[in-house]
N, C-alpha and C positions, 0 to 999 in steps of 0.2 A: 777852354781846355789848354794845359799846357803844352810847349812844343816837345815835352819830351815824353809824354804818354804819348800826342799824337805820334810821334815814333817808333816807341815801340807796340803800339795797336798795328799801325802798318808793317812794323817791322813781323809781329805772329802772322797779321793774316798773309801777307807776304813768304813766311814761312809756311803754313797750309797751303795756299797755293802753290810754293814749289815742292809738295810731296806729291809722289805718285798715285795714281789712281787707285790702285790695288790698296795701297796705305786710306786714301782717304773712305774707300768702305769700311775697311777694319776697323778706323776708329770712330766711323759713323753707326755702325753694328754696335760696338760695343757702348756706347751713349744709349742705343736703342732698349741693348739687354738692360743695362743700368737701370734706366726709368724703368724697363718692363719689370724686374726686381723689385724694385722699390714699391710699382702699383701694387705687387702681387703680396710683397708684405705686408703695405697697409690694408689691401682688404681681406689677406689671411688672420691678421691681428682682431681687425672689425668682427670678422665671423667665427674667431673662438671668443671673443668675447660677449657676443650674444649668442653660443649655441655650450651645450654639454655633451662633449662625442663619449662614448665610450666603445668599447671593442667586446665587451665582457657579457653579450647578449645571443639568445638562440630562441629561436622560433620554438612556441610552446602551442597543447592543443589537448584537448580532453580525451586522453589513449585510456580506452574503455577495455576493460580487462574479460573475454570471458570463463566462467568456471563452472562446472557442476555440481551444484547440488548432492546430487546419488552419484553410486559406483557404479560402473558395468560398461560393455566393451564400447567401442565407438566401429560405430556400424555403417557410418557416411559421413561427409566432409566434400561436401559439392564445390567448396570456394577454395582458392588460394592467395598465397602473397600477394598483393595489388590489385587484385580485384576489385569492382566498385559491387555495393553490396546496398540492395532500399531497407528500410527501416520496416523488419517483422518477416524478412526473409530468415527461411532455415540457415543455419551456418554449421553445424554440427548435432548428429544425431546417434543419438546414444543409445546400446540394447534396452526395446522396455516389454520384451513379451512375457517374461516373469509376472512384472507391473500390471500388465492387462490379463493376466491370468487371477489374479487376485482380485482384480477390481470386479469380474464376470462372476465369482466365488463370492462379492462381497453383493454382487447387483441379485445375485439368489436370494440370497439370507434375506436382503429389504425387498421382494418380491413375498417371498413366504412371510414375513414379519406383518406384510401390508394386509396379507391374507388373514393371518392369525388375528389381527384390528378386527376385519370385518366381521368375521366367526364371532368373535367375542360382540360386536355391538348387533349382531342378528339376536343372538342369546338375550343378548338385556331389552331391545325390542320385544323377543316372544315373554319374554319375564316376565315385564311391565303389564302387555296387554293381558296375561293369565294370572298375575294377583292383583290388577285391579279390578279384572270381572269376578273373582273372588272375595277380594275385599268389598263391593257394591253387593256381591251375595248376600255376603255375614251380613251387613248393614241390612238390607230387606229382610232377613230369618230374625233379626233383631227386631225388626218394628213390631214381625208380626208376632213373636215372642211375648213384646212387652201387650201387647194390644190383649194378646190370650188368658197374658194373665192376668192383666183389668177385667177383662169380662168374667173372668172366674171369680173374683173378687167379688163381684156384684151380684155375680151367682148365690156367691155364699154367703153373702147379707140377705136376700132375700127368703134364702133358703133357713138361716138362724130366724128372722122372724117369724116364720110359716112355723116351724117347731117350738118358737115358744108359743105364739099361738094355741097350738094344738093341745101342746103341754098344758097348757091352763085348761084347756074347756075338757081335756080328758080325767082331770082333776077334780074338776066339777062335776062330773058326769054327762057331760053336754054333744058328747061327740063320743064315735067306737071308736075302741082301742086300734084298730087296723088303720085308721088314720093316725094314729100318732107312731106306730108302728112305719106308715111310708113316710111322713115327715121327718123322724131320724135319719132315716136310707135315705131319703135327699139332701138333706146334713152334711151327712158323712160322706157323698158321693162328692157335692160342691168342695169340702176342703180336701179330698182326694185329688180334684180339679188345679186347687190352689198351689198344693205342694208342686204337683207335677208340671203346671205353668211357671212355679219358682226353679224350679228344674232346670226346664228347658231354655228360663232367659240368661240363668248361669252360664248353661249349655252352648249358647249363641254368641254370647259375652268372651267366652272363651275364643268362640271359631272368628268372632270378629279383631282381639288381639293376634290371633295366630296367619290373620289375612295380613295384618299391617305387620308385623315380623316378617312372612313373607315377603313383603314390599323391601325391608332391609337388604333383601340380595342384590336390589339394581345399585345400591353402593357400593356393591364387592366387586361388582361387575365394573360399575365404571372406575374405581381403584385400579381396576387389573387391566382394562384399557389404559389409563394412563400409564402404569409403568410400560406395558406394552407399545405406546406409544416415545418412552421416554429410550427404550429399547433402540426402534426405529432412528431416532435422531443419530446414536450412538451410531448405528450402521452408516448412516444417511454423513453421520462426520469423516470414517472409517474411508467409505467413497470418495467421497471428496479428498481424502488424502491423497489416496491414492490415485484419483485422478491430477493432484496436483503435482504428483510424484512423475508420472509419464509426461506430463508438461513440460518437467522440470529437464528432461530426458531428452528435450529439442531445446537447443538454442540457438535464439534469433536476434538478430541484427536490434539493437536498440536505436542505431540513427541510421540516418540518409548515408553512408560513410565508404570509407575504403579500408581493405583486410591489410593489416599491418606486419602479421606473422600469426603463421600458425603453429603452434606446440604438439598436436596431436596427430597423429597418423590413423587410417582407418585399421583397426586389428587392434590397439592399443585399449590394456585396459585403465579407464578412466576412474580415479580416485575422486571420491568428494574433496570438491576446494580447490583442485588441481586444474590449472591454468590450460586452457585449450588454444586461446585464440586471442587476439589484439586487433579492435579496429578505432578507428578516429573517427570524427566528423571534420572534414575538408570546408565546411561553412563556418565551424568555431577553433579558429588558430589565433594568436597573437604575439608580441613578441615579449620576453622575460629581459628585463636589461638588471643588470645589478651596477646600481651608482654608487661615486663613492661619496662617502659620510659629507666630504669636502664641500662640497658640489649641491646637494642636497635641498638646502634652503633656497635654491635657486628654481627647482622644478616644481610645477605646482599640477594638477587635472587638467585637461584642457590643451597644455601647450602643443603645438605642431609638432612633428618629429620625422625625419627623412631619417629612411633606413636602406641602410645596402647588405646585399646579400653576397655570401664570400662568395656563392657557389657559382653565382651567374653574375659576373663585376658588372653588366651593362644594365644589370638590374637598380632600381630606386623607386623605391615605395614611399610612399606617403601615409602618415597617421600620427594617430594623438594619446597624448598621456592619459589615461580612464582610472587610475589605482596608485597610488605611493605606499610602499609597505608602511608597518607599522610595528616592523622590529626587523636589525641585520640578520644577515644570513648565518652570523656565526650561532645563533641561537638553534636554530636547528640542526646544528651537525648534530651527527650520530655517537662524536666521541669529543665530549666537554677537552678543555685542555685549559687544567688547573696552573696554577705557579706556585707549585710547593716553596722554591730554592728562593725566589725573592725575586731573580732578576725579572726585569719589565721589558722587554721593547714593544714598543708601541706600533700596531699594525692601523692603517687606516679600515677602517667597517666598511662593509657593502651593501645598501637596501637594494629589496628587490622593488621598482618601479612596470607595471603592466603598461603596455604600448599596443592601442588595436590601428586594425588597418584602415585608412580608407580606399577611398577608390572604387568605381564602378562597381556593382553586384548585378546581376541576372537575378531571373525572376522569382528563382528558386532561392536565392538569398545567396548564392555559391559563388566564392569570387574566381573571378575571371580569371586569373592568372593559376593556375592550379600548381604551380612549382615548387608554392609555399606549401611546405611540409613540416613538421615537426621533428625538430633536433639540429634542424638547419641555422647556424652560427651566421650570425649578422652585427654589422655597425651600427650604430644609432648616433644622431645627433638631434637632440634636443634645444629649439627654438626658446628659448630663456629671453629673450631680447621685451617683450610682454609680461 
C-alpha cells in the first residue's frame, strides 16, 4: 500500500475520530436507516413480485331474501336485526284465518264426498248380491222350463202313436169308438202341453236376459263411483292447496343464520313477492376480489391468499383461491356503454376471482371469528410465487 492512501485512510479515520459523539451517532443511525431501506426494499420488491394485492375486494355470503307468497296482514315478527335465528324457526307470520276457514269448508266437502263413495259402493254391493240371486233364479226356471218341455215332447209322441193306433183298429172295427174318442183328448191335451211348455221357456229365456241386464247396473254404479272418486281427488288437491297456502303464510328461517334486516312491521299489510326479511348463513361467506385482466394469468385455484380487513387493521386471515371468473365484470353491468363517436380509451377489465377462508372451524362448521360479515371491504394478496 502506498504512503499516500496510507495517509489519507489515517488522515478519514482520524477525522472520525475527531467528530463529536453526538455527530458520530447521527451518522451511525443514518448508515443504520440506509441498510434498513435498502433490506426493506429488497424484500418489498421480493414480495410484490410473488404476490397479487389488490384493494378492490369485499366479504360476500348468501343473503337469502324472504317473501311471501299470498297477501294479508303480518300478524308477528318474533326476530329482529341481528338476531341469530336456527334453521325452521318462525321468522314472520302472516294472517291465515281466512285460509283455515276454507281449508275446514273444504275438509266438509271431502268428508261428505267420502260418504257419498261409500253410499254409492253399499248400493252396488246390495245390486250385485240381488241380481245375481236373480240371475241364478232365471237360470233354475230355465232348466226346469227346458226339462218341461222335453217331457211334454215325449208326452206327445207317445200320445200321437196311441191315436194312430186307435185310429186304425177303430177303422177296422177292432176297438169302441170311446176309445178313440179318449185317444184324440190325450192328443190334443199333450200338444196343449207342448205349446204352453214353448211358452213358458220363451217366458224364462226372457226373465233370464232381463236378470243379466239387470247385472248392467253394477257398471253404472261403479262409473258413478269413479267419477265420485275423481271428485274427491279434486277436493283432496283443493286441501292441499290450501294447506299449502297457510304454510306459505309462516316463514322460517332456511339456515342456521343471522337476521340481516327486517322490511316488515307487525300491522303491515303484506303483498305477494314483497320482501320481509334478510338473513345470511355466518358458516357460508367468502371473499369477492375483482383482479385486473393484467394480473390474471398469474392466479391460478389453489393459490394461498392473506387477507386484511379494513374494518379491524389488526385483523389477517388466511385462504385460498376456489373460482377464477370466467367473464369481466363489465359484462354484467346493468347499462352496456356502446362507442357510437369512435373514440376508444382503453380501460383495463376486472375478473371476479372467489377466495374462501381458512382457518379453525367448530363443530358446527361456524368459523370462529364471527366479525366476518358480508359487505365488509378487504385487502387481498395473492401467493403467485407457485
Amino acid at each position: 500500500m502506498s504512503m499516500g492512501v496510507q495517509q489519507r485512510r489515517g488522515f478519514s479515520l482520524r477525522g472520525f475520530n475527531r467528530l463529536s459523539r453526538r455527530r458520530k451517532m447521527w451518522v451511525l443511525t443514518g448508515v443504520a436507516v440506509l441498510v434498513a431501506v435498502i433490506v426493506w426494499l429488497i424484500t418489498w420488491i421480493d414480495w410484490r413480485l410473488a404476490h397479487v394485492a389488490e384493494n378492490d375486494a369485499h366479504i360476500t355470503g348468501e343473503v337469502v331474501t324472504l317473501a311471501s307468497r299470498v297477501d294479508g296482514w303480518l300478524v308477528a315478527r318474533p326476530v329482529m336485526d341481528g338476531d341469530r335465528v336456527k334453521k325452521g324457526q318462525i321468522l314472520v307470520q302472516i294472517d291465515d284465518r281466512d285460509a283455515r276457514l276454507r281449508l275446514a269448508a273444504v275438509r266438509g266437502d271431502l268428508a261428505s264426498a267420502n260418504a257419498q263413495i261409500a253410499y254409492t259402493q253399499a248400493q252396488r254391493q246390495t245390486a250385485d248380491q240381488t241380481t245375481q240371486a236373480e240371475l241364478e233364479q232365471a237360470q233354475a226356471q230355465l232348466t226346469v222350463a227346458e226339462s218341461t218341455l222335453s217331457d211334454a215332447g215325449h208326452q206327445l209322441t207317445l200320445a200321437q202313436a196311441n191315436f194312430q193306433r186307435d185310429d186304425s183298429l177303430v177303422k177296422s172295427g177292432l176297438t169302441p169308438r170311446k176309445t178313440w174318442d179318449e185317444s184324440h183328448t190325450a192328443l190334443l191335451q199333450r200338444q196343449d202341453q207342448l205349446r204352453e211348455g214353448e211358452a213358458q221357456l220363451l217366458s224364462q229365456r226372457a226373465a233370464l236376459a232381463n236378470a243379466r241386464a239387470q247385472r248392467g247396473q253394477l257398471q253404472v254404479l261403479d262409473r258413478q263411483i269413479d267419477m265420485q272418486r275423481q271428485q274427491l281427488l279434486a277436493l283432496q288437491a283443493q286441501a292441499d292447496q290450501i294447506t299449502q297456502e297457510i304454510a306459505d303464510r309462516t316463514l322460517r328461517s332456511p339456515v342456521d343464520g343471522v337476521v340481516d334486516r327486517t322490511l316488515g312491521d307487525v300491522g303491515d299489510y303484506i303483498q305477494a313477492g314483497q320482501w320481509v326479511m334478510m338473513v345470511h348463513d355466518p358458516k357460508n361467506v367468502w371473499v369477492e376480489a375483482n383482479i385486473k385482466e393484467t394480473a390474471l394469468n398469474q392466479v391460478a385455484v389453489g393459490q394461498a391468499v392473506e387477507i386484511g380487513v379494513d374494518a379491524y387493521p389488526d385483523m389477517v386471515q388466511r385462504g385460498h383461491v376456489i373460482r377464477v371468473g370466467n367473464a369481466a365484470t363489465n359484462q354484467f353491468a346493468l347499462l352496456p356503454s356502446p362507442n357510437p363517436s369512435g373514440n376508444f380509451t382503453k380501460i383495463t377489465q376486472r375478473v371476479p376471482v372467489r377466495i374462501a377462508f381458512d382457518g379453525a372451524r367448530d363443530r358446527g362448521g361456524e368459523s370462529i371469528d364471527p366479525r366476518l360479515k358480508p359487505g365488509l371491504m378487504v385487502e387481498v394478496a395473492i401467493n403467485v410465487a407457485h
